[in-house]
DOSEBA-271895 format. One record per residue (C-alpha): residue in one letter; x, y, z. Coordinates in steps of 0.1 Angstrom, whole numbers, padded with zeros to 4 digits, always signed. Layout:
% DOSEBA-271895
AXYZ...
***
This chain:
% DOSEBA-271895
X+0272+0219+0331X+0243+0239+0323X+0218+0243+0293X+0225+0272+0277X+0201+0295+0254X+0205+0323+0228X+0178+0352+0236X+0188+0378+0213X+0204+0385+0183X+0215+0419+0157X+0229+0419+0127X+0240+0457+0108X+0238+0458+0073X+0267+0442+0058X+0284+0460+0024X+0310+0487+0019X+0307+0516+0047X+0340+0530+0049X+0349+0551+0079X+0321+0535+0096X+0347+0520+0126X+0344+0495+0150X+0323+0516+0179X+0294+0525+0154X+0287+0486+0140X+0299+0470+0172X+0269+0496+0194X+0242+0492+0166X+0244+0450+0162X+0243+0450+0198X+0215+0472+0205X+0195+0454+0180X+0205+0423+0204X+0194+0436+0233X+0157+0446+0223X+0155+0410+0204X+0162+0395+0235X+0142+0417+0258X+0171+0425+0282X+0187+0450+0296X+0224+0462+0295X+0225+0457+0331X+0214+0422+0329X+0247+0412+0316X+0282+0398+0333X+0309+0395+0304X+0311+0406+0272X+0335+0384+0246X+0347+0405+0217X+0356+0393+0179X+0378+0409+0157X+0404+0396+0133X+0420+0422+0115X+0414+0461+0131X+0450+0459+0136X+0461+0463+0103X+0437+0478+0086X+0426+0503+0117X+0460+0501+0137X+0436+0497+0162X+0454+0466+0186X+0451+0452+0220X+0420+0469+0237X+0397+0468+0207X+0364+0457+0225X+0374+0482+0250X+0374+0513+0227X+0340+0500+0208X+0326+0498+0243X+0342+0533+0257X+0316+0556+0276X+0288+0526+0266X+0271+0509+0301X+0289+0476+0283X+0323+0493+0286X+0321+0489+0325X+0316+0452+0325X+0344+0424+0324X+0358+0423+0286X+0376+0399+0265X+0389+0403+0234X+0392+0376+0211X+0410+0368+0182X+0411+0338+0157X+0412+0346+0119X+0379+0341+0102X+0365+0322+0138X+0369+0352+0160X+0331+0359+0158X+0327+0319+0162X+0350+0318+0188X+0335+0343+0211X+0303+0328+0212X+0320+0297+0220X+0337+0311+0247X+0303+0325+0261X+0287+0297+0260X+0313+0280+0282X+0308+0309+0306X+0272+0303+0309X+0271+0268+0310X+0301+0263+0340X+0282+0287+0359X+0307+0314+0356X+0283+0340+0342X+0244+0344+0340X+0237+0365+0304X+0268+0369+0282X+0273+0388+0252X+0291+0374+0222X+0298+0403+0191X+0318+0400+0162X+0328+0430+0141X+0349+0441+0111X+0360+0471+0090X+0374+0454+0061X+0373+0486+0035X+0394+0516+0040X+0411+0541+0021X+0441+0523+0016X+0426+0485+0001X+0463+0465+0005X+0454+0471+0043X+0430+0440+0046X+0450+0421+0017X+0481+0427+0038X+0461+0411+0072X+0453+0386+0052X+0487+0370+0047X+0490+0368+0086X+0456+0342+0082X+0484+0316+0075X+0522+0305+0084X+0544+0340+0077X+0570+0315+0076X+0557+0296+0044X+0548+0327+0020X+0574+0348+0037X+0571+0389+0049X+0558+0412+0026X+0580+0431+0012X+0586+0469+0018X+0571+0489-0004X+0553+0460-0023X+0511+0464-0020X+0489+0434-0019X+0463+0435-0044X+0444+0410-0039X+0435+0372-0008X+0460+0354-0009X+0434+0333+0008X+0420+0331-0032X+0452+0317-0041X+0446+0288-0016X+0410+0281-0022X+0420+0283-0063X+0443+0253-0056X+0419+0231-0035X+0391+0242-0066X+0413+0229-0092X+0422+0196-0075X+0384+0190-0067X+0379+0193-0103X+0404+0169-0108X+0399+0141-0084X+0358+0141-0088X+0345+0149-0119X+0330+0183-0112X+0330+0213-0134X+0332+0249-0129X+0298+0251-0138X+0293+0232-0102X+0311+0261-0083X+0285+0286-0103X+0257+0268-0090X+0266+0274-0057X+0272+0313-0060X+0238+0315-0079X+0222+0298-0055X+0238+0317-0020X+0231+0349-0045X+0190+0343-0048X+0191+0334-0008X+0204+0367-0003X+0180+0384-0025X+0158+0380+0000X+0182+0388+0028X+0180+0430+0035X+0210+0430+0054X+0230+0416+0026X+0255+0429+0009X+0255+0416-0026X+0215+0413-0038X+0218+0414-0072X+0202+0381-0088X+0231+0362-0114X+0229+0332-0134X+0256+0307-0143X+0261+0322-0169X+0270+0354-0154X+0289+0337-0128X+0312+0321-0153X+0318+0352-0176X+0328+0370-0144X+0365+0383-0138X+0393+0355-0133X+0405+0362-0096X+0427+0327-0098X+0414+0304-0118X+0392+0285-0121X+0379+0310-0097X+0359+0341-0112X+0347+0370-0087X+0315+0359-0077X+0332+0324-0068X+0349+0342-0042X+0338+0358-0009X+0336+0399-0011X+0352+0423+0013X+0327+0431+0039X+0322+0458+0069X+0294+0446+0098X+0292+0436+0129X+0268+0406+0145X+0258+0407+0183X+0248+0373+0201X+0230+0374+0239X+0230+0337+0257X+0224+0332+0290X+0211+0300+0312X+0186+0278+0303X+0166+0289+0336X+0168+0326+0321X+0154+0323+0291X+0123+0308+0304X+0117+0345+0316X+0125+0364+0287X+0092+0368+0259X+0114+0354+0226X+0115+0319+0220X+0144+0305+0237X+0172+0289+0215X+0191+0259+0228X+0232+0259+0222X+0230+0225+0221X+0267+0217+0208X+0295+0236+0202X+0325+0226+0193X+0360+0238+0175X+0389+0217+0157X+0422+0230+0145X+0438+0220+0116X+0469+0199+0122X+0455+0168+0105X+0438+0188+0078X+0405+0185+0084X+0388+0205+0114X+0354+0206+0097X+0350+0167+0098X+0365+0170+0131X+0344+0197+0148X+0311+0184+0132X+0320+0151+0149X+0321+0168+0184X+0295+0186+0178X+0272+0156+0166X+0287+0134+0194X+0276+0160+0222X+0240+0166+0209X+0233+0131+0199X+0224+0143+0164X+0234+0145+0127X+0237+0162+0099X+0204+0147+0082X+0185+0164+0115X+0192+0199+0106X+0167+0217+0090X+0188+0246+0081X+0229+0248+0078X+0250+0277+0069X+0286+0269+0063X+0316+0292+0056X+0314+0291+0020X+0344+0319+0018X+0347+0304-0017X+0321+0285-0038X+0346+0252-0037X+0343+0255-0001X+0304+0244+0002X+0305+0213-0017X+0341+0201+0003X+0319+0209+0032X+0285+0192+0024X+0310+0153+0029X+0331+0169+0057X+0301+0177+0077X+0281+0142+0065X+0258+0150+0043X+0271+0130+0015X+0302+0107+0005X+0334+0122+0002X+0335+0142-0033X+0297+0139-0042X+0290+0175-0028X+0283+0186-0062X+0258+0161-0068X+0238+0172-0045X+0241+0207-0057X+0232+0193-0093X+0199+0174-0076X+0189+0206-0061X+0195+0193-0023X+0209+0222-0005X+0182+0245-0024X+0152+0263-0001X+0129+0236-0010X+0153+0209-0006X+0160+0185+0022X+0192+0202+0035X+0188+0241+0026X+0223+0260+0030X+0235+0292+0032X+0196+0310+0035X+0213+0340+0046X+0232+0347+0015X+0264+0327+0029X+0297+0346+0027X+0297+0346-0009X+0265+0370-0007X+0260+0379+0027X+0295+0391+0030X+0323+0379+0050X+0333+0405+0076X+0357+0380+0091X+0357+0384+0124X+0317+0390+0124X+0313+0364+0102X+0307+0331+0126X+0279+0355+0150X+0262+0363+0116X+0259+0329+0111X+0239+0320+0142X+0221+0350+0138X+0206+0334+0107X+0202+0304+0123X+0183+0321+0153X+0160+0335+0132X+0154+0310+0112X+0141+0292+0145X+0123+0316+0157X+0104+0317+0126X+0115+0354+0120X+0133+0347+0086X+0109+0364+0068X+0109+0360+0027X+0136+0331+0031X+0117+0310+0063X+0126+0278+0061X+0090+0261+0068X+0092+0242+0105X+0123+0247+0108X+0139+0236+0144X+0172+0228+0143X+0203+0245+0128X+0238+0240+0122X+0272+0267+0116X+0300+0259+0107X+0328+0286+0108X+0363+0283+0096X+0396+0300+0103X+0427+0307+0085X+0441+0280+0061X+0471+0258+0070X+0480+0223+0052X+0452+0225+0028X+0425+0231+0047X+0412+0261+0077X+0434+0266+0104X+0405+0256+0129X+0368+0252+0128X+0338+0256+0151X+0307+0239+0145X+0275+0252+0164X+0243+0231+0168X+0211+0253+0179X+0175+0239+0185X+0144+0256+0196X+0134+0250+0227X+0107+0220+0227X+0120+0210+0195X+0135+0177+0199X+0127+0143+0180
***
């Protein structure tokens, strides 16, 4: 199998843009991609297109990356469209990578995109409830209008029972959102920018407890555009090249696909959670971070908030997460939310982070979730990137 780089990366501004569409993010992140990388739209074989939830909220279904792509040089090439919950944006870039490395292509492109707000709001709600088993929570009635995640409901549970079984307090969960929140400050292209304290965090609106709003991920519109290509390539191309040196997914079956995936992942690049110099992880809800910082390894089970507490995860910390904003402040766009996380990573390598640069920075971790079965995300995909020359 072959090494395989990412050369270029774009991001749009994530936030509220109704009406924007699919076409208009999906063309802008990937333009931006294109000139990072220094390539051509020519230069590519395959394009792999994420998306979770255009369906319902656009009634927009089967040819998505098509119709983003129509009467666009892109729109000529081979297309796939893919689609897994919250990991559709992860997803693809796995799936490109794949294509790269078994030789199959030579300079993929990997986009994720979402339109999240819309006229009518119970249209994203109502995808939501197709994140998990239809059979469990049952259709939604006719006539009845989601008002709010049910996705909230599930991380609410898992919140309470972290409480419970380790000690923590909601104060913990704050700490997290106030932290992702002064990240993103320095973040332009995210959507919430506002600085908070704990205290603000805690005052906040009850969305189910103990989970107040900014505790919880906001709705998001934006799209995030990944170029990878060989190894051989890269060396070709003026941006620093970006190795892919893992990446891995999980489902959920035995209720754990972060631990899982991260395992893979460590296993093929012959490295560990203490070697990353940067991580951002699917914090769709504040809880989510500190179940992640033991799934992934960077701390015994249940002592994720201690590290929050010590200041770990922090800029100037050892293991600095979520630089971009995470999805609490970033914004989750679903399906773009997994390519937004490399993106961040990518820059972050490349030394391009501006404001929020992680000094020396050289290797980078993502991990992305997916829909929520048996207590935990669906599946997960864990990405490991390195600058090129940046081994130990």
């Amino acid at each position: 199998m072959r090494r395989v780089a990412i050369v270029g990366v774009g991001m749009t501004q994530f936030g509220k843009q109704p009406g924007r569409g699919l076409r208009s993010l999906s063309v802008e992140a990937t333009e931006r991609a294109y000139r990072s990388a220094g390539l051509a739209f020519t230069d590519t074989n395959r394009v792999y297109f994420g998306n979770a939830i255009a369906p319902t909220v656009l009634q927009q279904d089967m040819i998505k990356g098509q119709v983003a792509f129509r009467d666009h040089p892109l729109g000529h090439l081979p297309l796939i469209n893919v689609e897994n919950a919250c990991a559709s944006g992860g997803s693809a870039l796995l799936l490109a990578v794949e294509g790269v490395a078994s030789g199959c292509a030579e300079v993929v492109l990997a986009l994720g995109v979402e339109q999240m707000f819309h006229a009518d709001r119970t249209r994203a709600f109502n995808a939501l409830r197709g994140s998990t088993d239809i059979d469990d929570i049952g259709e939604a009635e006719p006539g009845v209008e989601s008002t709010n995640s049910i996705l909230m409901d599930y991380y609410a549970q898992v919140a309470q029972s972290y409480l419970d079984d380790y000690g923590a307090t909601p104060e913990d969960f704050a700490r997290i959102a106030v932290k992702n929140r002064d990240n993103a400050t320095r973040n332009p292209l995210a959507q919430m920018r506002t600085p908070q304290t704990i205290e603000d965090v805690l005052n906040g609106r009850m969305i189910a407890p103990p989970l107040t709003l900014a505790m919880c991920s906001p709705m998001t519109d934006g799209a995030a555009a990944i170029l990878v290509c060989s190894e051989e390539r890269a060396r070709g191309l003026p941006a620093p090249a970006i190795i892919v040196r893992a990446c891995q997914n999980a489902s959920g079956a035995a209720g754990r696909p972060v631990a899982d995936a991260a395992a893979k992942a460590y296993e093929i690049a012959g490295l560990g959670a203490a070697d990353c110099d940067v991580i951002e992880l699917h914090d769709a809800a504040a809880p989510a971070e500190l179940i992640q910082y033991h799934e992934i390894g960077l701390c015994a089970e249940g002592e994720g908030f201690v590290l929050a507490r010590e200041g770990l995860t922090q800029p100037a910390g050892p293991h600095p997460v979520n630089m971009s904003g995470g999805l609490l402040s970033r914004g989750h766009a679903l399906g773009a939310t997994g390519c937004a996380q490399l993106c961040e990573l990518v820059l972050q390598l490349r030394g391009e982070a501006g404001d929020r640069q992680i000094d020396k920075a050289r290797i980078g971790m993502a991990v992305n979730g997916g829909g929520w079965l048996d207590g935990s995300y669906a599946l997960a995909i864990a990405t490991i990137l390195e600058r090129e020359g940046g081994s130990r």
